[in-house]
C-alpha positions as CSV (number, residue, x, y, z in Angstrom):
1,X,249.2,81.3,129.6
2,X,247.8,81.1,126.0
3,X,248.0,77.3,126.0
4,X,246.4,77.1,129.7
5,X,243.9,79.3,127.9
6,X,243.1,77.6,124.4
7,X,242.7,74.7,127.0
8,X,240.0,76.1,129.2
9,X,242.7,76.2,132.3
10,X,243.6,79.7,132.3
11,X,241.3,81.1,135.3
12,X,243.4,78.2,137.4
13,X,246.7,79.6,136.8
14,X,245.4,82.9,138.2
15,X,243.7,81.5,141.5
16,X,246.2,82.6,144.5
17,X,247.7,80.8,147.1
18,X,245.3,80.5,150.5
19,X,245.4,79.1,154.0
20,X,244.8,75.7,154.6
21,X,242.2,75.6,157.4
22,X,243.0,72.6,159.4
23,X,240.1,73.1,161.7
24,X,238.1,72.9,158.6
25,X,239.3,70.1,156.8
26,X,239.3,68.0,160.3
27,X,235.5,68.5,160.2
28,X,234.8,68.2,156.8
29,X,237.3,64.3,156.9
30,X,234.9,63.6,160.2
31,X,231.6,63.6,158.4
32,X,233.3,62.1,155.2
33,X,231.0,58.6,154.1
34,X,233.2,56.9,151.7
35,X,230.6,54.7,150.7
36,X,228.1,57.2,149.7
37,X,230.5,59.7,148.5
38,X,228.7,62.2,150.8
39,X,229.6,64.9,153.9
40,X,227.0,64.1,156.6
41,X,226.4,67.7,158.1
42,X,223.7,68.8,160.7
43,X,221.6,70.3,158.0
44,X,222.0,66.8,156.2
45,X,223.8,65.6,153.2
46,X,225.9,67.1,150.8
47,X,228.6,65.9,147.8
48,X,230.9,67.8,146.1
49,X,229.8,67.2,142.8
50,X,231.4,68.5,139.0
51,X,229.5,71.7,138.9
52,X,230.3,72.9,142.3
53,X,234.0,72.3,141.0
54,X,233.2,73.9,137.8
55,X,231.9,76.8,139.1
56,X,234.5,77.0,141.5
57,X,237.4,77.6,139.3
58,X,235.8,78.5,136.9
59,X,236.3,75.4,134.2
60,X,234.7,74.9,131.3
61,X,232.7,71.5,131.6
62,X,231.3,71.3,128.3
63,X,232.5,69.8,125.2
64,X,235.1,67.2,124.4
65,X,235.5,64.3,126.8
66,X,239.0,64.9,128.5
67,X,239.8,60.8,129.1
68,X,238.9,57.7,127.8
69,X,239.7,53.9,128.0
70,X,242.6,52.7,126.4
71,X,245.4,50.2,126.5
72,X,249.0,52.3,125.7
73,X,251.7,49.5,125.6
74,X,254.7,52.5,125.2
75,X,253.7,54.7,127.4
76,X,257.5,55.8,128.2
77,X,256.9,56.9,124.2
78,X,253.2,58.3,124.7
79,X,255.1,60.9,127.9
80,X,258.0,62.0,125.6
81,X,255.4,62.3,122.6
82,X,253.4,64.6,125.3
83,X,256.1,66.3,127.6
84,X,259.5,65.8,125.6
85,X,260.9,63.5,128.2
86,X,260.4,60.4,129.9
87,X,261.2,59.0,133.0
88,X,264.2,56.8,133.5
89,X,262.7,54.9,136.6
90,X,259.9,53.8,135.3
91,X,257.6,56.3,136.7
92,X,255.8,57.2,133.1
93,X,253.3,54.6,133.4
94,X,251.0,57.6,132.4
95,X,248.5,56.0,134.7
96,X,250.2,56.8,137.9
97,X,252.6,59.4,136.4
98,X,254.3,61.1,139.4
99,X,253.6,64.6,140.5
100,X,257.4,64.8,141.7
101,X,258.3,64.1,138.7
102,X,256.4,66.4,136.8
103,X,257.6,69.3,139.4
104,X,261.3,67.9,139.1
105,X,261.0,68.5,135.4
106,X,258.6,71.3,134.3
107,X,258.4,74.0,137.6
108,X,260.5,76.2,135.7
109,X,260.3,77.4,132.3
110,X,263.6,79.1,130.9
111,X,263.0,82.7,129.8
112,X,264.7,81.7,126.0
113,X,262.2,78.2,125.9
114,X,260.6,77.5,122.6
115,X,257.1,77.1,121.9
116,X,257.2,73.3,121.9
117,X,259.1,73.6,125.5
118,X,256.3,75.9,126.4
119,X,253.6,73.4,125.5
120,X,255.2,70.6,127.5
121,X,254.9,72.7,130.7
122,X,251.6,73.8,129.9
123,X,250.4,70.3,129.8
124,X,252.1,69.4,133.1
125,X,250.7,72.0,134.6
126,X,247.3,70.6,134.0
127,X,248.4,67.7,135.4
């Protein structure tokens, strides 16, 4: 939790599990206009848009730009850098990192893990 905090991501971690509503999503994927980027509703249009997110879960959305553009020719050595580990199959192409993989390797955290350990599952949790 104190990395998740220090990186703005701490009120996350606490949101609880809740019920998909299936109804709900049905309607919301039926008014969905790709091209717009927009829900058409009765009461007219609507977009989900960083501040409603912000405000949702409570994230921080000023300061520091989190990505940018850049070319990584070893990204195998840019993951281990970042999480201590790479992938064997090819599936650290950072761009398209796997969320399997990142639950394969960081869902648990052993009780005797060091702080470097610790900050390798804080990151994938981001993720």
């Amino acid at each position: 939790m104190p990395y998740l905090d220090v990186a703005k991501f701490g009120s996350v971690a606490l949101l609880l599990m809740f019920e998909l509503r299936v109804d709900l999503i049905s309607f919301l994927v039926e008014r969905w206009h790709p091209e717009t980027h927009t829900f058409h509703l009765t009461c007219g249009e609507c977009t989900i848009t960083l501040e409603y997110v912000a405000l949702q879960l409570r994230l921080s959305i000023d300061g520091y730009v989190v990505m940018s553009s850049s070319k990584v020719f070893e990204s195998a050595m840019v993951c281990y850098h970042l999480f201590g580990r790479s992938s064997d199959d090819g599936e650290a192409r950072l761009m398209s990192l796997k969320f399997s993989w990142l639950k394969e390797n960081f869902e648990t955290l052993s009780s005797s893990a060091i702080e470097w350990e610790k900050m390798c599952v804080a990151r994938a949790y981001i993720l």
